[in-house]
C-alpha positions as CSV (number, residue, x, y, z in Angstrom):
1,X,93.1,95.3,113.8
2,X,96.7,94.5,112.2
3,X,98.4,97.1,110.3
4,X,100.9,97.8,107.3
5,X,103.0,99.8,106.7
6,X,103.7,101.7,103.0
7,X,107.1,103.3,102.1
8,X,106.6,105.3,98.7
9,X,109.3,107.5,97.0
10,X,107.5,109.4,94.9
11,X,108.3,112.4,92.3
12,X,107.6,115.2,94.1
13,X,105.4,116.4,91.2
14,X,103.3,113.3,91.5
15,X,103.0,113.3,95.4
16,X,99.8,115.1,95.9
17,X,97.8,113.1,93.2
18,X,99.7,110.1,94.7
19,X,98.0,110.8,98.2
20,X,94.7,111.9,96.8
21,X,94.7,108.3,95.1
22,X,95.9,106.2,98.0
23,X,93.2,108.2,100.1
24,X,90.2,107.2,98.0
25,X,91.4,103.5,98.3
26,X,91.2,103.6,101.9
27,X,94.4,105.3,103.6
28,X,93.4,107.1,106.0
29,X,96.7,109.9,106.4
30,X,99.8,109.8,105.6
31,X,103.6,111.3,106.6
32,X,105.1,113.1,104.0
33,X,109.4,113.7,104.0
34,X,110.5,116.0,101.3
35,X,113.4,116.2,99.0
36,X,115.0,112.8,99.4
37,X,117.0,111.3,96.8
38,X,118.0,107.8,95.8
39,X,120.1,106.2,93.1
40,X,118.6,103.3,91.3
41,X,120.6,100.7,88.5
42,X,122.2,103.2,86.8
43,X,123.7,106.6,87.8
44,X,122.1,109.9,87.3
45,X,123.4,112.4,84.6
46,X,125.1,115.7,85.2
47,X,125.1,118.7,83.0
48,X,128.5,120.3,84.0
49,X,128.3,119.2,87.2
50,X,124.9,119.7,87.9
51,X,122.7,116.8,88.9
52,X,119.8,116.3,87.1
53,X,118.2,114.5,89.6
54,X,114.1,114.8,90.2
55,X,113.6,115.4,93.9
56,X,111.1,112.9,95.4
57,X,109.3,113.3,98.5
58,X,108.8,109.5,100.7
59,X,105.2,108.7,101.5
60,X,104.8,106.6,104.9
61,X,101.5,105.4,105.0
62,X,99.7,103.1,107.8
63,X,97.1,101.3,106.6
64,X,94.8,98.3,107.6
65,X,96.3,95.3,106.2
66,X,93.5,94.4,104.2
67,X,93.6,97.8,102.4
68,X,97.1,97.6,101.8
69,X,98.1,96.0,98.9
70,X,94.6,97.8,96.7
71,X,96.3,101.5,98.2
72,X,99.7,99.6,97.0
73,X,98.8,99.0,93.6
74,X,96.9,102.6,93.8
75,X,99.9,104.5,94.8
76,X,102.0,102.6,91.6
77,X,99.2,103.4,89.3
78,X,99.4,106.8,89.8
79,X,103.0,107.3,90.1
80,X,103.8,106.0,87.1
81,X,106.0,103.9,88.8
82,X,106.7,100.8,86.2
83,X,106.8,103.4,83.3
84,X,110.3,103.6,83.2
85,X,113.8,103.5,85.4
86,X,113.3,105.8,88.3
87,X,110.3,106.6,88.4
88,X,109.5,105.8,92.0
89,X,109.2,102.6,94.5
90,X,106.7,101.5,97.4
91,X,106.9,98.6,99.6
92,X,104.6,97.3,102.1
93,X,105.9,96.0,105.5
94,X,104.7,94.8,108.7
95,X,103.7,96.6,111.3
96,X,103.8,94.7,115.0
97,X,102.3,97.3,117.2
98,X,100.9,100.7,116.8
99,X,99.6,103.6,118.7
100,X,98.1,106.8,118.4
101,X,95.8,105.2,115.8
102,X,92.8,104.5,117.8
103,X,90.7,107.3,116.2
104,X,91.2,105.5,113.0
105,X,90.1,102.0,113.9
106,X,86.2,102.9,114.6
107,X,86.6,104.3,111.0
108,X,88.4,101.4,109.3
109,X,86.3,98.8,111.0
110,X,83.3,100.0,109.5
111,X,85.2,100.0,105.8
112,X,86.6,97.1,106.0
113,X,83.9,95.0,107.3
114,X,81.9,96.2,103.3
115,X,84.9,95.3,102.2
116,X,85.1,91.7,103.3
């Protein structure tokens, strides 16, 4: 079984209805790193010298490849991510090996196999 995985910065308002989603489409868990912050085209405002900034929260997600890009399109759905400027991001990469996710594969199997 081959493996992605998802890299979503997320609003941190939006991150538990984003992982709700991406669970119903098949993810299986996920890792959760709060209050990140990134910088997109154009520069935050300040309000005297305050940030304004949103805090987001990065969703790392592993999930079998033929789940991936449905979860991917999930995750933007939800997010709100094409909406607007900064409203969020996910990507999908490669994954070469992984352990520790044996428990998952008798699971997936099963799901994707109805899938297919």
């Amino acid at each position: 079984m081959r493996f992605k995985l998802l890299v979503a910065f997320v609003e941190d308002t939006k991150t538990d209805a984003v992982l709700d989603a991406a669970r119903e489409a098949g993810a299986t868990g996920a890792t959760v790193i709060n209050n990140a912050r990134g910088e997109g085209l154009h520069k935050k405002k300040t309000f005297l010298g305050l940030s304004l900034e949103v805090q987001r929260d990065v969703l790392l997600l592993v999930v079998e490849e033929h789940l991936a890009r449905s979860i991917l399109e999930t995750i933007e759905q939800v997010g709100e991510f094409d909406s607007g400027p900064g409203q969020g991001i996910a990507v999908q990469l490669d994954i070469e090996d992984a352990i520790g996710v044996a428990h998952q594969v008798e699971t997936l199997t099963k799901v994707v196999e109805d899938k297919l």
